[in-house]
ZAMAR-381720 format. One record per residue (C-alpha): residue number from 1; residue in one letter; chain; x, z, y. Coordinates in steps of 0.02 Angstrom, whole numbers, plus 50000, padded with zeros to 5 digits. Example, Ala and Ser with C-alpha at 12.3 -4.5 7.8 and 13.67 -1.06 7.14 Angstrom:
BEGIN
ATOM/1/a/A/50615/50390/49775
ATOM/2/s/A/50684/50357/49947
//
This chain:
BEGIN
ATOM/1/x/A/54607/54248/56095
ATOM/2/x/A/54716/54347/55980
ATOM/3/x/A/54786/54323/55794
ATOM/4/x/A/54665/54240/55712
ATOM/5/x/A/54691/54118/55572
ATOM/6/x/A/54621/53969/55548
ATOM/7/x/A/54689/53786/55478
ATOM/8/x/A/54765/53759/55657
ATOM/9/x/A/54887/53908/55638
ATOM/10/x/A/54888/54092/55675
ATOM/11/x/A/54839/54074/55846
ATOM/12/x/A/54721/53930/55811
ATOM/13/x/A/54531/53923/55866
ATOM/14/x/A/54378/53975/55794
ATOM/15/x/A/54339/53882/55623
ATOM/16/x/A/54171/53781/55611
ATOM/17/x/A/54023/53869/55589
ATOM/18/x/A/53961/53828/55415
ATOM/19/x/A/53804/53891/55288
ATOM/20/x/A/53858/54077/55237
ATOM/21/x/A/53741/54081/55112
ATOM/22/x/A/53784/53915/55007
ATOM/23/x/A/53906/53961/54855
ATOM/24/x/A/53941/54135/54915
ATOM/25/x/A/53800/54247/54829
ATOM/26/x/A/53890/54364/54734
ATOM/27/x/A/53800/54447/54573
ATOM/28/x/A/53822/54644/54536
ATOM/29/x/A/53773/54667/54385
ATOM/30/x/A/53818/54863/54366
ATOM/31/x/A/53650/54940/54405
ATOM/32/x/A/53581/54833/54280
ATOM/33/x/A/53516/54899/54110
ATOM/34/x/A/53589/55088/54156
ATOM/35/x/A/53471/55222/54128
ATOM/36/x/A/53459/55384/54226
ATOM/37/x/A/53461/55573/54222
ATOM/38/x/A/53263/55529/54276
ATOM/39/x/A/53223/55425/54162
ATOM/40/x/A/53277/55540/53996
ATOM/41/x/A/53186/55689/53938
ATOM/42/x/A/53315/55849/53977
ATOM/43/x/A/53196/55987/53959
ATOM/44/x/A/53286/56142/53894
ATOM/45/x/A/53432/56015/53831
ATOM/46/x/A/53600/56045/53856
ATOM/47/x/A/53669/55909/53969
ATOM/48/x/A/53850/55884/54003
ATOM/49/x/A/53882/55818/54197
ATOM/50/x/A/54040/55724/54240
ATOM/51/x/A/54054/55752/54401
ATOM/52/x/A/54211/55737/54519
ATOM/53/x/A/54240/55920/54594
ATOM/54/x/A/54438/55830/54632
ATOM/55/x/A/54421/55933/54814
ATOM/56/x/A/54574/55958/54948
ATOM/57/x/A/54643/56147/54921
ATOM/58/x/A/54760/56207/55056
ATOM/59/x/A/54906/56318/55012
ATOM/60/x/A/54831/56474/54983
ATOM/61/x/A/54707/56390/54870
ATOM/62/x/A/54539/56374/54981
ATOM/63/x/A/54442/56212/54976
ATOM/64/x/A/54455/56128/55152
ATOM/65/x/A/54320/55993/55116
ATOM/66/x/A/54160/56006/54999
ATOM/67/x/A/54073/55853/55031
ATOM/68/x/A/54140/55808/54824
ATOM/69/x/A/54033/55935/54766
ATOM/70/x/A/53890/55944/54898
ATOM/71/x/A/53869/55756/54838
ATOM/72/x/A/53826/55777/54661
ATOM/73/x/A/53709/55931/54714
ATOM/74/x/A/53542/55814/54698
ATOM/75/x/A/53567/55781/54502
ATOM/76/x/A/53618/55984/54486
ATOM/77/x/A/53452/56027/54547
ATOM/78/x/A/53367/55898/54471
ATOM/79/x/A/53417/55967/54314
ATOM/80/x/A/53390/56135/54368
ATOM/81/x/A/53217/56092/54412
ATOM/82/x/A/53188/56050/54232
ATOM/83/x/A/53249/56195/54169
ATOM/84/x/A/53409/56111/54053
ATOM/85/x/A/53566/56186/54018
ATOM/86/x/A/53685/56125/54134
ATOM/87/x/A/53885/56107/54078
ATOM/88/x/A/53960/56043/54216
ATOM/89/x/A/54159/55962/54167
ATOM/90/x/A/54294/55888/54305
ATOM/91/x/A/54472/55869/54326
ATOM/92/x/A/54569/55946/54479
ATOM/93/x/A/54733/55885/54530
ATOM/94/x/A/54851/55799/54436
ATOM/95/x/A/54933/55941/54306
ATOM/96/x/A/54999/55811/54183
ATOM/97/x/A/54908/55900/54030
ATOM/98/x/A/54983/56074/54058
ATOM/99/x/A/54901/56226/54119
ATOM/100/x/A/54913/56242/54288
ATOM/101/x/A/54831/56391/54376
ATOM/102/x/A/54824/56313/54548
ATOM/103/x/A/54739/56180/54475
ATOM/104/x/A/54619/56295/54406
ATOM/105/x/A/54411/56271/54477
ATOM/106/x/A/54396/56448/54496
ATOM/107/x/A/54380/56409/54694
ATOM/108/x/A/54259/56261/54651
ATOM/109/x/A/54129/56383/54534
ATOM/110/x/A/54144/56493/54706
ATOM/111/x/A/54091/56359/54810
ATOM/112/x/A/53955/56284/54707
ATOM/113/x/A/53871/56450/54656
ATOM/114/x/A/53886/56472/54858
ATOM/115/x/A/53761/56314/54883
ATOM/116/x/A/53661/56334/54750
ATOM/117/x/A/53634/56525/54788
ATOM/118/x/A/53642/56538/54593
ATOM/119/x/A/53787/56609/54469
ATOM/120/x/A/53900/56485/54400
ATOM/121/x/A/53999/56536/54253
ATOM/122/x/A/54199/56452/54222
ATOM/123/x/A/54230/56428/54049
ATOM/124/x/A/54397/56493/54014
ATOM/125/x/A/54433/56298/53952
ATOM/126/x/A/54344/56127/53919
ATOM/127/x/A/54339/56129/53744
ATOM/128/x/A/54359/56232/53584
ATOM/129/x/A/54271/56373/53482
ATOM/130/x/A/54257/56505/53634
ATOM/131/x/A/54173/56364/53730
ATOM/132/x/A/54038/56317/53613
ATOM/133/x/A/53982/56506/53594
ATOM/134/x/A/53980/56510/53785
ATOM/135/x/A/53873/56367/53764
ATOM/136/x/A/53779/56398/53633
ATOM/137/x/A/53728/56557/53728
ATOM/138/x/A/53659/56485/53858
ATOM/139/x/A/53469/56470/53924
ATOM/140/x/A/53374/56357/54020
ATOM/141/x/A/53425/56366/54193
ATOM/142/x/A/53604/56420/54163
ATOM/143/x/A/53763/56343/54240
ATOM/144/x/A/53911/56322/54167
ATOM/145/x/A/54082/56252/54233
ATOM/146/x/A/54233/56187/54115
ATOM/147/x/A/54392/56211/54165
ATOM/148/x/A/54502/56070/54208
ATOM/149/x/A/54484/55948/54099
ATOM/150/x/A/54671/55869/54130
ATOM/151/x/A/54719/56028/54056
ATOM/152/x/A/54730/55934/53907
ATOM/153/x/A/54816/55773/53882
ATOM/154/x/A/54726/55699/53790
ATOM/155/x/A/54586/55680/53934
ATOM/156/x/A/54675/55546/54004
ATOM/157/x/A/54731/55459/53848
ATOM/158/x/A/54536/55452/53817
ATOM/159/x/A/54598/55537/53649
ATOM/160/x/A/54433/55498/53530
ATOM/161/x/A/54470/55691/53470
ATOM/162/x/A/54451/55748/53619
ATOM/163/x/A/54270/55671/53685
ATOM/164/x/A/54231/55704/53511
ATOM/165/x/A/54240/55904/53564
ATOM/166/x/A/54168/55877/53725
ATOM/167/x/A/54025/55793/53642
ATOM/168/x/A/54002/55947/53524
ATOM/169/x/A/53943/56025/53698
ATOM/170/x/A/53786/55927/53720
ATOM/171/x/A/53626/55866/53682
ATOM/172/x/A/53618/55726/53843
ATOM/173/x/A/53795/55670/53927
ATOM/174/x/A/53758/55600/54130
ATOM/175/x/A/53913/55543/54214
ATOM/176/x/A/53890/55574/54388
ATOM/177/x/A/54056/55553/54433
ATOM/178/x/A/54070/55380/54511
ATOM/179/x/A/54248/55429/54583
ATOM/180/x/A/54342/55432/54419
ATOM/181/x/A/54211/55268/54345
ATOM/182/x/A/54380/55157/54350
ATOM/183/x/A/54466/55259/54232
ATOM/184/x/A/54440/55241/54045
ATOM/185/x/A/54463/55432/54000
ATOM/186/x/A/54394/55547/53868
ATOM/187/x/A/54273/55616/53993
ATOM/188/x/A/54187/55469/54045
ATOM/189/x/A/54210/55334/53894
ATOM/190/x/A/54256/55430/53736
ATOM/191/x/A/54122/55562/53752
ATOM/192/x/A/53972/55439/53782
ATOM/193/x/A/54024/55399/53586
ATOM/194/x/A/53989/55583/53528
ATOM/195/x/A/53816/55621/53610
ATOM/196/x/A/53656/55545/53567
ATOM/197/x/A/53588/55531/53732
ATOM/198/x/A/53700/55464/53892
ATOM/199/x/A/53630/55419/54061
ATOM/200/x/A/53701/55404/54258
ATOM/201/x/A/53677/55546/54388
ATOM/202/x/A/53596/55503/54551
ATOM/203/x/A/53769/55504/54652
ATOM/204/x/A/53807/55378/54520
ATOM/205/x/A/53648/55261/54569
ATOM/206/x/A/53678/55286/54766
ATOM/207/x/A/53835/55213/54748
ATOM/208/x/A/53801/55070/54646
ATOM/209/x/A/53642/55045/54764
ATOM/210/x/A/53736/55029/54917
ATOM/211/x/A/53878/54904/54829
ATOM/212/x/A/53717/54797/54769
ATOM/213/x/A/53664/54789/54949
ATOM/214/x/A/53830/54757/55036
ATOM/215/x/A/53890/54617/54890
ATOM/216/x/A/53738/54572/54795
ATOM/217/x/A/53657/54498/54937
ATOM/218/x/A/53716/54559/55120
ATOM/219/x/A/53629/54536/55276
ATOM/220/x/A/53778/54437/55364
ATOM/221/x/A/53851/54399/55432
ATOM/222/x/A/53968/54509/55312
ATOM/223/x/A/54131/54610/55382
ATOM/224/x/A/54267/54685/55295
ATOM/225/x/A/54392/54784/55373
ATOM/226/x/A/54535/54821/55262
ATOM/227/x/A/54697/54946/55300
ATOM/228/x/A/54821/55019/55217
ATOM/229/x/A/54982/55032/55192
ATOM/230/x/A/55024/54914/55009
ATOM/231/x/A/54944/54721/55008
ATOM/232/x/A/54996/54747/54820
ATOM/233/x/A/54880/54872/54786
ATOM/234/x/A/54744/54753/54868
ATOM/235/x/A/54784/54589/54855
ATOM/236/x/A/54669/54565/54703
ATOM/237/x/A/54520/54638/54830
ATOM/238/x/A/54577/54520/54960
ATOM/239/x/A/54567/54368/54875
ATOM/240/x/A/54387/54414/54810
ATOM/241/x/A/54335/54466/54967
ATOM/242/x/A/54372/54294/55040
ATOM/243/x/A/54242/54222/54934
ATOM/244/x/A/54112/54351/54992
ATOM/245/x/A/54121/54408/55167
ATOM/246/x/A/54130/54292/55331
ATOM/247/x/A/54268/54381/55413
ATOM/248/x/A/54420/54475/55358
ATOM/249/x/A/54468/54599/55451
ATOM/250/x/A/54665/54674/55413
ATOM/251/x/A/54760/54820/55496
ATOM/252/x/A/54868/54957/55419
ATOM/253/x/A/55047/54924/55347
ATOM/254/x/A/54983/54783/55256
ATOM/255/x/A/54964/54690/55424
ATOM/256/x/A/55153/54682/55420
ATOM/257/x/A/55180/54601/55248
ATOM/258/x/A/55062/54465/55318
ATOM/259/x/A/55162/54449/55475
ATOM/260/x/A/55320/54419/55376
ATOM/261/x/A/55265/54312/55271
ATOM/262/x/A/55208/54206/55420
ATOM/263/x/A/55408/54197/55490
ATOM/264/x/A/55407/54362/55623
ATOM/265/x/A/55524/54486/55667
ATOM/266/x/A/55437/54640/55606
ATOM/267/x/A/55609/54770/55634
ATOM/268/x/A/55627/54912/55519
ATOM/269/x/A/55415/54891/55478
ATOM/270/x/A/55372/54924/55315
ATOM/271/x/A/55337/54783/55225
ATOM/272/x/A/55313/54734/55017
ATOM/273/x/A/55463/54582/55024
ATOM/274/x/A/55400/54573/54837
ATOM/275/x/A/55224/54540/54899
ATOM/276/x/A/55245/54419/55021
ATOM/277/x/A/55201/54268/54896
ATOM/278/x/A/55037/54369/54873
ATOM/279/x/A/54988/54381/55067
ATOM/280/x/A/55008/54194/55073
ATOM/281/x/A/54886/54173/54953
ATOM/282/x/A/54750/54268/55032
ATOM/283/x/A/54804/54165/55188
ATOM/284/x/A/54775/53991/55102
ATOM/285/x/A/54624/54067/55020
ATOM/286/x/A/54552/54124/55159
ATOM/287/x/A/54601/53953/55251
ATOM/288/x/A/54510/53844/55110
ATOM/289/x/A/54349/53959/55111
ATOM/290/x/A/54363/53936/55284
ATOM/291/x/A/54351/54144/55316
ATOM/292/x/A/54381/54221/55467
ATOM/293/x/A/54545/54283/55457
ATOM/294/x/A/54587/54425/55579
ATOM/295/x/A/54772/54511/55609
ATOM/296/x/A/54840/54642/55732
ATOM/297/x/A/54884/54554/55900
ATOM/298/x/A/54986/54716/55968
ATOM/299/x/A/55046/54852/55893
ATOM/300/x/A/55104/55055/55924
ATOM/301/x/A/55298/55030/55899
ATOM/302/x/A/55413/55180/55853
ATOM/303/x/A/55599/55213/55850
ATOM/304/x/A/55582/55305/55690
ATOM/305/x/A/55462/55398/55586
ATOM/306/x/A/55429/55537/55668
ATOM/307/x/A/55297/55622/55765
ATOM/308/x/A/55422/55660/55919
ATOM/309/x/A/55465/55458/55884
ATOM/310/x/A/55472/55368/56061
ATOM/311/x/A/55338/55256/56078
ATOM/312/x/A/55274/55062/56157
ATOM/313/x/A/55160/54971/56140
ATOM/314/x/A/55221/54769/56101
ATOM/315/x/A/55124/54600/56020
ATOM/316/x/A/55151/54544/55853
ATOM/317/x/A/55294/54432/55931
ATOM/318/x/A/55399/54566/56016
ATOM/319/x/A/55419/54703/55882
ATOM/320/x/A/55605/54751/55895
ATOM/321/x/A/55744/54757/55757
ATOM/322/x/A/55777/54933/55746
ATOM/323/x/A/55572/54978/55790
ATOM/324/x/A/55457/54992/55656
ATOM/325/x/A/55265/54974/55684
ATOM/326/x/A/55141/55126/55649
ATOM/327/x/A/54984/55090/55735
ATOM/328/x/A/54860/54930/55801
ATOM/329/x/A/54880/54935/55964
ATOM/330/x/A/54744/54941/56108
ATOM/331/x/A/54735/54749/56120
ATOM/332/x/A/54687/54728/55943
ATOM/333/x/A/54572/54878/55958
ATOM/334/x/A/54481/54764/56072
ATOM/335/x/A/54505/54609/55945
ATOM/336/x/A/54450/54701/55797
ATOM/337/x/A/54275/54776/55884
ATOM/338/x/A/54231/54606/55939
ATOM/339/x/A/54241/54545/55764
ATOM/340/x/A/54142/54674/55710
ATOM/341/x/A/54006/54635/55852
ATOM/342/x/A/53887/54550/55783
ATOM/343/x/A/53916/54612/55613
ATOM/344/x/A/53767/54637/55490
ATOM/345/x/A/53855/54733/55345
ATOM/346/x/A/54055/54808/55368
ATOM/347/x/A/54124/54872/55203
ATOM/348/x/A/54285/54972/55273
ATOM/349/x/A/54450/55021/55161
ATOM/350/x/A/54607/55089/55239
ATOM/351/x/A/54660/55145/55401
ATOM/352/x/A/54744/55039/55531
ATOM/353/x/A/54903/55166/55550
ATOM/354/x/A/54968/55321/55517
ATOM/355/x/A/54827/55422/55606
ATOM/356/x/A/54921/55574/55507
ATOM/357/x/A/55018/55606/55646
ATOM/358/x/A/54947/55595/55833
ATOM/359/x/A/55040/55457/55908
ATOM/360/x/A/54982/55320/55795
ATOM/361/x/A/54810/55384/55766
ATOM/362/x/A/54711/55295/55906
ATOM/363/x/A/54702/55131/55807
ATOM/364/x/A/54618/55221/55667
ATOM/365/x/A/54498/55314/55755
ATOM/366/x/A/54453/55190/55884
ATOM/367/x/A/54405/55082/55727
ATOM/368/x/A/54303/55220/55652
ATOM/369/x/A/54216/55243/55839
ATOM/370/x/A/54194/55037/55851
ATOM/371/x/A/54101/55044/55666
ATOM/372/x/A/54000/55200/55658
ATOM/373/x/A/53908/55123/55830
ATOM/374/x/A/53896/54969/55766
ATOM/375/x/A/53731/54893/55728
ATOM/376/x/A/53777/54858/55564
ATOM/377/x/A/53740/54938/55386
ATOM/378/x/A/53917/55017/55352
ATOM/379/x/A/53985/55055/55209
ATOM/380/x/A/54146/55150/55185
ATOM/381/x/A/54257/55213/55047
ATOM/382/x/A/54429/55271/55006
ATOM/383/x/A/54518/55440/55027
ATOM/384/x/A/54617/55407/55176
ATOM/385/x/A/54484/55304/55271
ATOM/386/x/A/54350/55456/55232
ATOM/387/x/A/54475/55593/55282
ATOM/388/x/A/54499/55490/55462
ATOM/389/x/A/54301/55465/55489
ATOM/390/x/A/54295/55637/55464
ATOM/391/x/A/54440/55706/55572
ATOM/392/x/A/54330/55559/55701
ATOM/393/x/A/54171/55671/55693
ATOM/394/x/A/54094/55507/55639
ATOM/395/x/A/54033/55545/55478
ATOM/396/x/A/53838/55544/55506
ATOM/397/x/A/53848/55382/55596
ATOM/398/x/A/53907/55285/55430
ATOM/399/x/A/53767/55213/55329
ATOM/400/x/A/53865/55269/55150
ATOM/401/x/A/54032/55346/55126
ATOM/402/x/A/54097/55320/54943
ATOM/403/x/A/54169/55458/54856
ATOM/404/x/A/54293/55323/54750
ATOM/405/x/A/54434/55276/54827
ATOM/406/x/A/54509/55170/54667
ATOM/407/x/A/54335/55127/54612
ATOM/408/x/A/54310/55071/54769
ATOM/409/x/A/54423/54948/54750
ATOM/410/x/A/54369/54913/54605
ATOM/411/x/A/54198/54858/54634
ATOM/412/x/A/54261/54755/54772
ATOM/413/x/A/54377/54659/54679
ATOM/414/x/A/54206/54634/54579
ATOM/415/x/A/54292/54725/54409
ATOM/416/x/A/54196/54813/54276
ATOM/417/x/A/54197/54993/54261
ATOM/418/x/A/54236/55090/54115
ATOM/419/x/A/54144/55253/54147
ATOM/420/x/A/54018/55119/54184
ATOM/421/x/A/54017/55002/54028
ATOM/422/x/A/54030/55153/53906
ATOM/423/x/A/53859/55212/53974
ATOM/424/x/A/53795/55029/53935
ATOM/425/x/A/53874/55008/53777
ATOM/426/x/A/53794/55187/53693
ATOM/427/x/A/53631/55119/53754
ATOM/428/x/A/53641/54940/53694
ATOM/429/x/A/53692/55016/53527
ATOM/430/x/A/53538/55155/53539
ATOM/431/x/A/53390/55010/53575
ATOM/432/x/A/53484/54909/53419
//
């Protein structure tokens, strides 16, 4: 029957059915009072887009995946279409406020002049008195690209100074960049203070749409599936979860904290010792909200960390001392797609192993195979877990992928947003 926890223990039966919908309606409330880049007047305007051009380069520089920028393409065009002045402004990378020329978007203005089949100029920065004649210089129709904005410092302190100059660019601000919403930076909170006008993109409103229809009020019954590696990173998403979905599904390196924490031998696993308080408590939670709670019944054991690693497959019960666990194994693969049956809505966060390296990346894609032809609207978000649909040749098959991997999280843990509430609060203070 496999791992699956109920009062009765962790290999108890099936809880009792009960009314899904009585006290578990949850209420998103960030769609609500935002305006869009369609609802404002942008005409021959200069708008400043936050967008999230944060795209995979490989070693010579070349962008290996797009889909970042293809994604925010809709509110580009939009704009285009109505003839504004489009200043486009991302971050890259993580240069720690120094200049960092392989963290430039020179590849990224390549790219999206590429798909648009129209120039698009780099600013030789993201602020300052060159920028603004660029700027000023510019005619309906034209396309302009900061630099990285984490060139400065003072981007991610959300230095008032600093949105203050950004703000100097524009006539209408649109934050479009729902990947970076979680983060209260200059960019996305301190700039919304500066321009007059501030609105969401339409990447921005597909993303809250498809939260809304997964959380708000799901078809059930409701699935989550959530991997991983760190329950600390999650455990606040957990908990939350268990008063929203019907079943909880968990894989990844997580799995193992849990199984610790429960009293087994997990051998040289990786597991958060410091965290095991914190797995018990999504345990009793999801025992008291009577949730089903689903865990790895086998799993892809390895002598060390290595791809040339030997390799068995064991149960939960039988993981040896000196083995450490890298992968579901094919016995929960077959656990984990009945759960997901008769699913309605799966929201999906982590992978189940480390499908970086061949021998423990059957789990992961199995699971991406089991939910992309599923009957089920299927939403799924996070860097790792998009990068393995991918690899899958899966991606059509998924009703949404997110681009936000923290904010993500974020909005399942049911936490405001800051890129988010800075948009509200500049509008709130305009209809005073």
């Amino acid at each position: 029957m496999g791992l699956f926890l109920q009062d009765e223990g962790p290999c108890g039966v099936h809880g009792i059915q009960r009314d899904i919908v009585r006290d578990r309606t949850w209420r998103c409330t960030l769609d609500k009072d935002l305006t869009y880049i369609d609802d404002l007047d942008i005409a021959k305007k200069r708008v400043l887009i936050r967008v999230d051009f944060n795209v995979p380069l490989d070693e010579k520089g070349n962008i290996t995946d797009d889909t970042r920028i293809r994604s925010v393409l809709p509110t580009i065009n939009y704009a285009l279409d109505e003839g504004a002045k489009i200043i486009l402004a991302s971050h890259l990378g993580r240069p720690e406020g120094k200049r960092v020329p392989s963290l430039s978007l020179v590849p990224v203005a390549k790219r999206l002049s590429r798909l648009l089949e129209k120039e698009v100029k780099l600013a030789p920065d993201c602020i300052g008195p060159e920028v603004e004649k660029i700027v000023n210089e510019m005619k309906p129709g034209d396309i302009v690209l900061l630099e990285n904005l984490r060139f400065h410092p003072e981007e991610e302190q959300n230095d008032d100074s600093f949105g203050e100059k950004l703000g100097r660019l524009a006539d209408v601000y649109i934050n479009d960049a729902f990947a970076t919403a979680h983060r209260a930076h200059a960019s996305n909170v301190a700039v919304t203070k500066y321009v007059d006008t501030v609105g969401a993109g339409f990447l921005m409103k597909k993303e809250l749409t498809y939260f809304s229809r997964a959380l708000e009020n799901p078809v059930r019954p409701l699935v989550a599936i959530i991997g991983g590696k760190k329950i600390s990173d999650k455990v606040g998403v957990l908990v939350s979860l268990c008063e929203k979905v019907d079943k909880l599904v968990i894989g990844g390196g997580m799995a193992l904290t849990f199984f610790k924490a429960l009293g087994y031998e997990i051998g040289t696993s990786f597991c958060e010792d410091q965290a095991l308080d914190k797995a018990n408590e999504v345990i009793k939670k999801a025992r008291e909200r009577k949730i089903k709670l689903f865990l790895p019944v086998d799993f892809v054991v390895a002598d060390k960390f290595s791809p040339s690693a030997e390799t068995k497959v064991v149960t939960y019960q039988e993981i040896p001392k000196d083995w450490m666990a890298l992968d579901i194994g094919p016995a929960t693969v077959t656990l984990f797609a009945e759960a997901i049956q008769n699913a309605k809505t799966i929201i999906w966060n982590g992978p189940m192993g480390v499908f970086e390296m061949d021998a423990f990346s059957r789990g992961t894609f199995a699971m991406v195979s089991n939910v992309a032809n599923s009957y089920a609207m299927t939403i799924v978000g996070g860097g790792d877990t998009d990068v393995a649909v991918h690899r899958a040749g899966e991606y059509a098959k998924m009703s949404y992928i997110s681009t936000g991997g923290g904010a993500f999280l974020d909005l399942l843990q049911g936490n405001d947003l800051p890129g988010i509430v800075a948009l509200k609060k500049k509008a709130a203070k305009a209809a005073s």
